[in-house]
C-alpha positions as CSV (number, residue, x, y, z in Angstrom):
1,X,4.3,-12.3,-6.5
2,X,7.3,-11.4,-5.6
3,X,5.6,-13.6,-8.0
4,X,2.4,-11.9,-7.3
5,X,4.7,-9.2,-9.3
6,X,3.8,-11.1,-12.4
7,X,0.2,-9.9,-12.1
8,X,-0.9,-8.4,-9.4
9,X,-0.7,-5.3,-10.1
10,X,-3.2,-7.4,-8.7
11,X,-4.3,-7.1,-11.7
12,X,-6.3,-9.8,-9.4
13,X,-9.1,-9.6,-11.7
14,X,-12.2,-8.5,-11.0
15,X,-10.0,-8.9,-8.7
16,X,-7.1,-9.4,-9.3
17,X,-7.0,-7.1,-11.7
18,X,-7.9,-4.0,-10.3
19,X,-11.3,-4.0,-12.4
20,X,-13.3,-2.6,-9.9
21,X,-15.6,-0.7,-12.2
22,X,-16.6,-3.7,-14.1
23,X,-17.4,-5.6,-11.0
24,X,-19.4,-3.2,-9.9
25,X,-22.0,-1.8,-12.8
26,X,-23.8,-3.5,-15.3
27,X,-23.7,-1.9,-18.4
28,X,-26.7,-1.0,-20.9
29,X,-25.4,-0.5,-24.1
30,X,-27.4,-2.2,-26.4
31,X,-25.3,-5.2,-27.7
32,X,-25.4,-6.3,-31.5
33,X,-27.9,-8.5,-31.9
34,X,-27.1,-12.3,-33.5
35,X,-29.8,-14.8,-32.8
36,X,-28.6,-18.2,-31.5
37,X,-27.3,-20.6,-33.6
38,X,-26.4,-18.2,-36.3
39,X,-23.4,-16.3,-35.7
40,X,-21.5,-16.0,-38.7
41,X,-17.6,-17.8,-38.6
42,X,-14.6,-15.8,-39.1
43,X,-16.6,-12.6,-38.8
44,X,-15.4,-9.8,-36.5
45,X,-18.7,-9.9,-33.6
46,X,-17.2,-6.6,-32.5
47,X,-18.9,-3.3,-34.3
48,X,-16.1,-0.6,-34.8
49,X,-13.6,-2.8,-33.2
50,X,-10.8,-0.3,-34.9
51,X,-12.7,3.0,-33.2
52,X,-13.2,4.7,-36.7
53,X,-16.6,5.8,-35.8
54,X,-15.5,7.0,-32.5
55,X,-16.9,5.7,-29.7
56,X,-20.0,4.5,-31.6
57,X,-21.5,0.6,-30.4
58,X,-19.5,0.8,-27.1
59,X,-20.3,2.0,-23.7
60,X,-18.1,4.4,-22.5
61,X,-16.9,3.6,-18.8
62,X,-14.2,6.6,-18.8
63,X,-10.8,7.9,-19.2
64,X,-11.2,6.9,-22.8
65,X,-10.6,9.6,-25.8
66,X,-10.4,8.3,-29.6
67,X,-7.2,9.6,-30.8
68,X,-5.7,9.7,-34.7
69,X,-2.3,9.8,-33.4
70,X,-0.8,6.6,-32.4
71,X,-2.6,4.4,-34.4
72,X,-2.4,0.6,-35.1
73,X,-4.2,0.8,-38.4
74,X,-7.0,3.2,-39.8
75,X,-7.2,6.6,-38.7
76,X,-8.1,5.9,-35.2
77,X,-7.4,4.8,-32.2
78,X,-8.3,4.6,-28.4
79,X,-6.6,6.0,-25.9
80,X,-6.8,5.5,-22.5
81,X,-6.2,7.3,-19.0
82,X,-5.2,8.7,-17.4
83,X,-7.0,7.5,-14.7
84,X,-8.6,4.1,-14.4
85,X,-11.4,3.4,-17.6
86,X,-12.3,1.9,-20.5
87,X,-15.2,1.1,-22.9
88,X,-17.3,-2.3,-23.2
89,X,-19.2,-4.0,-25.6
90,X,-22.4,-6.7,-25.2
91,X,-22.7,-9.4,-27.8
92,X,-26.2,-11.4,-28.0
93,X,-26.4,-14.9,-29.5
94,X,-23.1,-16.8,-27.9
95,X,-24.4,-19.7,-25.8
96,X,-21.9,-21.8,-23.6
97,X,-19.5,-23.7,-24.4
98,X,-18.6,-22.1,-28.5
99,X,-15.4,-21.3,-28.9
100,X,-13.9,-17.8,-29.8
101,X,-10.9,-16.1,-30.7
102,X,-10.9,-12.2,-29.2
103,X,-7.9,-10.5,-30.6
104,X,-6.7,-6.6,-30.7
105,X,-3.3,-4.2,-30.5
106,X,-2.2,-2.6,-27.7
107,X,0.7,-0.8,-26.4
108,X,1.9,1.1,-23.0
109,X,2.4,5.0,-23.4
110,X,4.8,5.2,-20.9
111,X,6.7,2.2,-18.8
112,X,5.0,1.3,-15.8
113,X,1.5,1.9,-18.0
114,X,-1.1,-1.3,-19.1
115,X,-3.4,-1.5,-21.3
116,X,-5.9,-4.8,-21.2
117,X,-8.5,-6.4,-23.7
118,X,-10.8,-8.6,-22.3
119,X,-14.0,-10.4,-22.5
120,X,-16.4,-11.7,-19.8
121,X,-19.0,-14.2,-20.4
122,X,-22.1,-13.2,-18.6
123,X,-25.6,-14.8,-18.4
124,X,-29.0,-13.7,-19.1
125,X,-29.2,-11.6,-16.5
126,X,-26.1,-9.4,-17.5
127,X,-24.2,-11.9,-14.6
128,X,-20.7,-12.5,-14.8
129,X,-20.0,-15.8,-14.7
130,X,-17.4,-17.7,-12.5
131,X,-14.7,-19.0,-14.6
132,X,-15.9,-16.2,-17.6
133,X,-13.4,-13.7,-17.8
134,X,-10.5,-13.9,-20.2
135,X,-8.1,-11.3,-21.0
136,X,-5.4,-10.3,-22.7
137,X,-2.1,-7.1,-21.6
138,X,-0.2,-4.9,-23.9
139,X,2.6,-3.3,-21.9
140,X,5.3,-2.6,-24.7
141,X,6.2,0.8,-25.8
142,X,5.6,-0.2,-29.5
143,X,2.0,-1.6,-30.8
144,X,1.6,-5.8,-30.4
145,X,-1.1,-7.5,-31.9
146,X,-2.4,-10.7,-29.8
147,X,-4.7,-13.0,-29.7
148,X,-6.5,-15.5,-27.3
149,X,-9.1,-18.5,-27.5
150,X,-11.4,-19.8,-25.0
151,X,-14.2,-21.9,-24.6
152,X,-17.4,-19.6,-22.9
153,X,-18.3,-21.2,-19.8
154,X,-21.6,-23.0,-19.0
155,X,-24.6,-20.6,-18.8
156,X,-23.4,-18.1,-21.1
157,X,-25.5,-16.3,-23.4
158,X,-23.7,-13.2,-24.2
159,X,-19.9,-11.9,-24.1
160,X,-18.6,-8.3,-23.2
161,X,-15.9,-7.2,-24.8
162,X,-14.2,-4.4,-22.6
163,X,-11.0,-2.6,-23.2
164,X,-9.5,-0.8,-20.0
165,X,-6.6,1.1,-18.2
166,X,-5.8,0.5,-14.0
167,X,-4.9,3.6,-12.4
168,X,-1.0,2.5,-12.9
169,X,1.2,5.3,-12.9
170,X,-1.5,8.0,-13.5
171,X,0.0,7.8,-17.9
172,X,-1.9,6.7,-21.1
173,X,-2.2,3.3,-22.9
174,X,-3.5,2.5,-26.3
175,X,-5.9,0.0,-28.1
176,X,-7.0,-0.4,-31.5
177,X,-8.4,-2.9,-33.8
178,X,-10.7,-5.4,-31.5
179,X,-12.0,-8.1,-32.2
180,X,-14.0,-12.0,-31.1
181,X,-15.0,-14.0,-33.9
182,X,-16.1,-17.6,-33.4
183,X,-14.2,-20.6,-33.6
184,X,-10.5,-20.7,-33.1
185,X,-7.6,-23.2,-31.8
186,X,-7.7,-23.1,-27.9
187,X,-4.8,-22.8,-25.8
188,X,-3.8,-25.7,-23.3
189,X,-6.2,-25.0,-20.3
190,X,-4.0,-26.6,-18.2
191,X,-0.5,-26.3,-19.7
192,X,2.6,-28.3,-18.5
193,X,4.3,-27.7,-14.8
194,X,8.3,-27.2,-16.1
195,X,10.6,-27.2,-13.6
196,X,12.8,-23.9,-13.4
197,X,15.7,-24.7,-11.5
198,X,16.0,-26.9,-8.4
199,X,12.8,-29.4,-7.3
200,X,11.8,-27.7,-3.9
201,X,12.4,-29.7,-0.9
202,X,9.7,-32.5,0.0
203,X,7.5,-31.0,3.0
204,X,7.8,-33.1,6.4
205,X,5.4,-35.8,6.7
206,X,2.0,-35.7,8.2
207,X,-0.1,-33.0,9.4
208,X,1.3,-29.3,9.8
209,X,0.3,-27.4,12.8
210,X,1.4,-24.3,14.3
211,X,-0.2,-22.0,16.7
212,X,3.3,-19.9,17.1
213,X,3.5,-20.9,20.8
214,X,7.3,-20.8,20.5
215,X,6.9,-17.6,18.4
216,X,8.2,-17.9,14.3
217,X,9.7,-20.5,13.8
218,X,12.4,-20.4,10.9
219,X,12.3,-24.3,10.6
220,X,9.0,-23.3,9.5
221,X,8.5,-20.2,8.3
222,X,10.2,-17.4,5.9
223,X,9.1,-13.7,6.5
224,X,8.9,-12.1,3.2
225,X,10.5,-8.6,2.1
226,X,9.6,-8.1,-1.3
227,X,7.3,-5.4,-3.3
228,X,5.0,-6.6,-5.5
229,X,1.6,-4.9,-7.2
230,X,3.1,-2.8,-9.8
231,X,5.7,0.5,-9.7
232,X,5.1,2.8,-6.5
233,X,2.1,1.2,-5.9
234,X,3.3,0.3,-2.4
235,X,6.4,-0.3,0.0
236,X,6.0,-4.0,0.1
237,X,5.7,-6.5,2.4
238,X,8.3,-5.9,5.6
239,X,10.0,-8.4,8.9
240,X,9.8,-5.0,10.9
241,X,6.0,-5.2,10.6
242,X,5.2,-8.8,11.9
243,X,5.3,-9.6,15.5
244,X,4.0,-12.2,17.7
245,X,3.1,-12.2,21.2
246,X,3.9,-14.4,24.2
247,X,0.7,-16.4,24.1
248,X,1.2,-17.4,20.3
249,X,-0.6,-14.6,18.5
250,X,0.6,-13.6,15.4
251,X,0.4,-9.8,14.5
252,X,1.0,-8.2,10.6
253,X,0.6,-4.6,10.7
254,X,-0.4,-2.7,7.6
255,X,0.5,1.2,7.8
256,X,-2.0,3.4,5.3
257,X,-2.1,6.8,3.8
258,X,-1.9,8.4,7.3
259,X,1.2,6.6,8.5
260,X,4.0,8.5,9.9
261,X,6.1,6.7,12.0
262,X,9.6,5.3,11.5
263,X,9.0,2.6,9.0
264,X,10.3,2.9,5.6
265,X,9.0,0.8,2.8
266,X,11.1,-0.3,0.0
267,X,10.7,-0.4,-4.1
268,X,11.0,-3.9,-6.1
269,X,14.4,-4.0,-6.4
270,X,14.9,-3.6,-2.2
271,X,15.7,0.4,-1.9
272,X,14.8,2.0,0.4
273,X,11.5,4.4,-0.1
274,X,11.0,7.9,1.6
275,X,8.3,6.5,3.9
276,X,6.0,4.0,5.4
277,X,3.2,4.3,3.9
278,X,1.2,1.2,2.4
279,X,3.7,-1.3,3.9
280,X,2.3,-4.8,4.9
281,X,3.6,-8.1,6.5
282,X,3.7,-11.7,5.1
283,X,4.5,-14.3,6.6
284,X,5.3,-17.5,4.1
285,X,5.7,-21.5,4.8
286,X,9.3,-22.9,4.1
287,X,8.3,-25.6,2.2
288,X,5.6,-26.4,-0.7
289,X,2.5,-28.3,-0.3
290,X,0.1,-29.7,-2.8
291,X,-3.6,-30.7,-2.6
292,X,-4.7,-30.6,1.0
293,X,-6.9,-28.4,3.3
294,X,-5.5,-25.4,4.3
295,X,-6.7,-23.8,7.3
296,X,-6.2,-19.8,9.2
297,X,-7.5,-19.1,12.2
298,X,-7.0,-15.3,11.9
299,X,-9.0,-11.7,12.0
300,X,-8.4,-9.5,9.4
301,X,-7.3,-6.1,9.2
302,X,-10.7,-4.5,9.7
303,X,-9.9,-1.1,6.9
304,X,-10.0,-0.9,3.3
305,X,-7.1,-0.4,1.2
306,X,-5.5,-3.0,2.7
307,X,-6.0,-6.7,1.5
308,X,-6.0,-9.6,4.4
309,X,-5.0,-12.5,2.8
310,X,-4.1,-16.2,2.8
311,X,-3.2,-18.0,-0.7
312,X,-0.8,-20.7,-2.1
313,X,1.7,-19.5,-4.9
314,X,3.5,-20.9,-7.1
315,X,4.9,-19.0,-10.7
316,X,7.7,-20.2,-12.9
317,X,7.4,-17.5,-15.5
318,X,5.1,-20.0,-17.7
319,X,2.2,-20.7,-15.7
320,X,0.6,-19.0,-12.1
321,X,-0.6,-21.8,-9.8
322,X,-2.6,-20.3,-7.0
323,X,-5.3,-20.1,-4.8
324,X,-6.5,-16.9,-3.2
325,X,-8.8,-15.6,0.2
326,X,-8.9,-12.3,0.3
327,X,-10.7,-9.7,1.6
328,X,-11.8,-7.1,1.3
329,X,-14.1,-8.4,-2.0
330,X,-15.8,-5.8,-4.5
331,X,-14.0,-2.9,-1.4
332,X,-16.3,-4.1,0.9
333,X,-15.1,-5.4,4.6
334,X,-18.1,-7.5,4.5
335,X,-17.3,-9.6,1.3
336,X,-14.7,-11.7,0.6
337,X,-13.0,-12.8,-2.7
338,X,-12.4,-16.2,-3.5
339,X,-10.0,-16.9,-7.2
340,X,-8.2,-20.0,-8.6
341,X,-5.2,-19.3,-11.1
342,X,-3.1,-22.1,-13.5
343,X,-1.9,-19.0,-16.2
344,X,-1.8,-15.2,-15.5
345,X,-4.5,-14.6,-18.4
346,X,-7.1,-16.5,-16.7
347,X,-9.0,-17.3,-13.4
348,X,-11.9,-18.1,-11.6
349,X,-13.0,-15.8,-8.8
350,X,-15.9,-15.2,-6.8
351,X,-17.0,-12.6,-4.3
352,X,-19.3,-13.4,-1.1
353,X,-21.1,-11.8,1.9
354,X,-19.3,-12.1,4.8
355,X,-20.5,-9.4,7.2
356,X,-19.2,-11.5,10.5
357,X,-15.8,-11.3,9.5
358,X,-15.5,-7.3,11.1
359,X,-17.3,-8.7,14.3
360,X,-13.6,-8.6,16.0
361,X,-13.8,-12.2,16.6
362,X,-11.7,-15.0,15.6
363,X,-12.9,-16.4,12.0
364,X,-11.6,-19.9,10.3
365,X,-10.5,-19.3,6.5
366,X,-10.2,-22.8,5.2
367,X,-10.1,-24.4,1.4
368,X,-10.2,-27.8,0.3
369,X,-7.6,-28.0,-2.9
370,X,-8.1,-31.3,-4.6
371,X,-6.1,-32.4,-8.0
372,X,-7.8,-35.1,-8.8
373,X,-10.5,-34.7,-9.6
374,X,-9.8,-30.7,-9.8
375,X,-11.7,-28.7,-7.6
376,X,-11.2,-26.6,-4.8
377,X,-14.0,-26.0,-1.7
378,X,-13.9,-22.4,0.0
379,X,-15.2,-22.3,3.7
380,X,-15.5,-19.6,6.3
381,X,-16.5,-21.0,10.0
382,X,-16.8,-24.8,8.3
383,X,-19.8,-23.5,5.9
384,X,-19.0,-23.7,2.3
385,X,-19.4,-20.5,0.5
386,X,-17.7,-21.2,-3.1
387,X,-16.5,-24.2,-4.9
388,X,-14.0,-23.7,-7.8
389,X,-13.7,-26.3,-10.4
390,X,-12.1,-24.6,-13.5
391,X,-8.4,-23.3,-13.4
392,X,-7.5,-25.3,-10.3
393,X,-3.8,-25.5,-9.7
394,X,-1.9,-28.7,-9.4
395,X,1.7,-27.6,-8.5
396,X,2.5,-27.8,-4.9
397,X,3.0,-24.5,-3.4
398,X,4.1,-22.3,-0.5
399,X,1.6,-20.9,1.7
400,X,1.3,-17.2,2.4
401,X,-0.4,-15.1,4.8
402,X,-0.3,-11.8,4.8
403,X,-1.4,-8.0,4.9
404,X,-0.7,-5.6,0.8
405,X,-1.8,-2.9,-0.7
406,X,-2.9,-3.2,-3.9
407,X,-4.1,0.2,-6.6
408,X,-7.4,1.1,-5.6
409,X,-9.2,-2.3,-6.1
410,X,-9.5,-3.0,-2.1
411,X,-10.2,0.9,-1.5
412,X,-8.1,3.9,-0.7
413,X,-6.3,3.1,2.8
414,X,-7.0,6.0,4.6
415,X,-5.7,4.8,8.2
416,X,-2.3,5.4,9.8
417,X,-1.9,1.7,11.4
418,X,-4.1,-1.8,11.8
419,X,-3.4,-5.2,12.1
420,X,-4.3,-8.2,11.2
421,X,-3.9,-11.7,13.5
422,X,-3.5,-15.5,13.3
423,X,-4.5,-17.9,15.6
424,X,-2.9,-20.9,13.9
425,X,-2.5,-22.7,10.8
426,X,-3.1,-26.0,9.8
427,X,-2.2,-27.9,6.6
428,X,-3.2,-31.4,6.3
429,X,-2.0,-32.9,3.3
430,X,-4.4,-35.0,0.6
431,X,-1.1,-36.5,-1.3
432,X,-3.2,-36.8,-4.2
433,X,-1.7,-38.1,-8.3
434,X,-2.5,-34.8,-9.8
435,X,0.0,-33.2,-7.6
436,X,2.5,-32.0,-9.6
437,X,6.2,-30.7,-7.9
438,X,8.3,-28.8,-9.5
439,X,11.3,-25.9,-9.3
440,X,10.4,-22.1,-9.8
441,X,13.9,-20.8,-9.9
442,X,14.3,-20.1,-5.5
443,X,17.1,-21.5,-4.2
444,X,16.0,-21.7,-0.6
445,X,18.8,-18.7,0.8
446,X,17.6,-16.3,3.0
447,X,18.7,-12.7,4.3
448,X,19.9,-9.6,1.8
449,X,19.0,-9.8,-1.5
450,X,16.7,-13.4,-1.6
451,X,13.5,-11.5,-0.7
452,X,13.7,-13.1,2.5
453,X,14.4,-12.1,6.4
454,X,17.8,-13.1,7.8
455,X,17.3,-14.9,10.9
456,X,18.6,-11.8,12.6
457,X,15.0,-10.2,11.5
458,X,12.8,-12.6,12.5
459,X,10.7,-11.4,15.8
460,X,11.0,-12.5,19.3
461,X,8.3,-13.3,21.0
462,X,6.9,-10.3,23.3
């Protein structure tokens, strides 16, 4: 961000990235049938992958017109937008754990615009499966042809292929020749940690506690002032909306569609905007930690449109380490969204009931990240609700908190001004060997221009 930039136009994913449709329909087109065992090798699985029949063999999700203009190959093509939609494909007959190659071309109409090919590995049932979605962006102005293998995860039995379009900047974005054929050379599923500039400082020993009784500490903490979630989307993450109170409570404000008031947000590279809308508040550890259990005594900011969240981070342009609470899950304040990251393309997320987390009481957020072996525990209120054991991180991270707006996939914000609170935070390291520690290119200044609050921004107590 900031690094989130890198995807989050929160992409996040069924999450992440903004694919709320898919998360929430299961589609009937009837997928081509291949009976187990014989699927043929180096065949293209997709039928009219290039769109030459028009929209024939796919369901059509929306905001999706065949074109013969702007064209990879063939006549045709698919365009998509301008709002948010796509088209999707069901293919019977892949079990777990084959290996396939999906590949396509796609390009951006416009900058600022997306286009995505994906594929998620469901079961039976037409269930997505954690750890089953794969997918691949096309974001240049000219066509680019890419390809991606993976291994389908246990329980599969059938893969959609889905092409798609996030709202984004309200533009087009093209697609054209998909395909997934089996077999293929996979990529590193957990590639190298590279350093990219400095090693971060190591983190003070022991146990790290803080329940803000001496108000933000900078010895501690950075407050972040960075945009991140694509172009206009928001007006970042801002010092003037965190606080904290006498008695140790800390208080992010998010201001929605309604806001009015004297805030300004700013753009990604730190202007000023017109207004205050869809600003949050972070509020970021000063140094890295690895495995450990991570802990947030907090209540979230009880709208949509506005994502509560607590995650680790860490992104050196090669690979996205990160772990991610957030809510609300599938735009619902009574779900919550759990995901593990190692590269942008991939993740493993899952969404839960939560209902008790809009009672107005105090909730405890808490995951287990181990490195060795990988696998990361989720609990709410000490009960376990997920546990993650593909694309765990290793590379020790900072620790966010904080209150964003991402496009659409949490909700439309319609609300002038919430908050969310912490309690405390606890980090208790695990000092595992699969904890990797590495630079990312920060250089640990603060104030104008680092993405950071000067100290003259931080809050005193009140």
């Amino acid at each position: 961000m900031n690094q989130k930039t890198k995807r989050r136009f929160r992409v996040v994913v069924s999450a992440l990235l903004g694919l709320s449709m898919l998360s929430a329909l299961i589609y009937s087109v009837p997928a081509p049938s291949l009976a187990a065992g014989t699927l043929p090798a180096d065949t293209n699985l997709v039928k009219n992958g290039g769109f030459e029949q028009g929209k024939a063999d796919w369901e059509d999700w929306g905001a999706a017109t065949v074109v013969t203009t702007d064209v990879q190959s063939g006549t045709k093509a698919l365009k998509l937008g301008p709002t948010e939609g796509g088209m999707g494909q069901k293919i019977d007959g892949i079990g777990e754990n084959t290996i396939v190659t999906l590949s396509g071309s796609g390009k951006a109409g416009t900058p600022g615009e997306k286009a995505w090919i994906g594929a998620d590995c469901l079961d039976a049932s037409d269930k997505k499966l954690a750890g089953g979605k794969f997918m691949m962006s096309f974001e240049s102005a000219a066509y680019e042809q890419k390809s991606l293998s993976f291994r389908t995860v246990p329980g599969t039995r059938k893969v959609q292929v889905y092409v798609y379009k996030n709202p984004d900047n309200g533009k087009f974005a093209y697609v054209d020749d998909v395909a997934l054929k089996i077999g293929g050379s996979l990529p590193d599923e957990d590639p190298p940690v590279k350093s990219v500039g400095p090693l971060p400082p190591p983190h003070p020993p022991g146990v790290f506690f803080d329940d803000f009784k001496n108000g933000i500490d900078p010895e501690k903490w950075l407050i972040a002032k960075q945009q991140w979630g694509g172009q206009d989307v928001n007006g970042g993450v801002l010092p003037v909306n965190v606080a904290v109170t006498r008695d140790g409570i800390v208080e992010l404000t998010g201001n929605g569609d309604l806001y009015s008031g004297p805030v300004r947000g700013i753009n990604r590279d730190g202007s000023t905007r017109a207004d205050g809308k869809r600003t949050g508040a972070s509020i970021v550890t000063k140094y890295a930690y690895a495995s450990g259990s991570y802990e947030v005594k907090a209540k979230i900011l009880p709208k949509l449109g506005a994502v509560s969240a607590f995650w680790t981070f860490f992104n050196n342009g090669e690979v996205n380490h990160e772990i991610d609470f957030e809510a609300p899950g599938d735009k619902s304040l009574r779900k919550i969204m759990t995901t593990t990251w190692v590269v942008e393309a991939r993740n493993t997320s899952q969404v839960t009931d939560f209902p008790e987390q809009i009672d107005g009481n105090w909730h405890v957020y808490r995951f287990d990240w181990h490195t060795d072996p990988k696998r990361v525990d989720f609990y709410v209120d000490n009960k376990l609700i997920h546990t993650s054991y593909t694309n765990v991180p290793r590379a020790a991270s900072k620790f966010w908190l904080g209150v964003w707006f991402p496009k659409e996939w949490a909700g439309v914000p319609n609300f002038a001004t919430d908050k969310m609170y912490i309690d405390w935070v606890k980090i208790t390291p695990f000092l595992e060997k699969g904890d990797v520690r590495a630079g990312n290119g920060e250089t640990g200044e603060i104030g104008p221009g680092t993405g950071w609050a000067g100290l003259n921004e931080y809050p005193a107590p009140r």
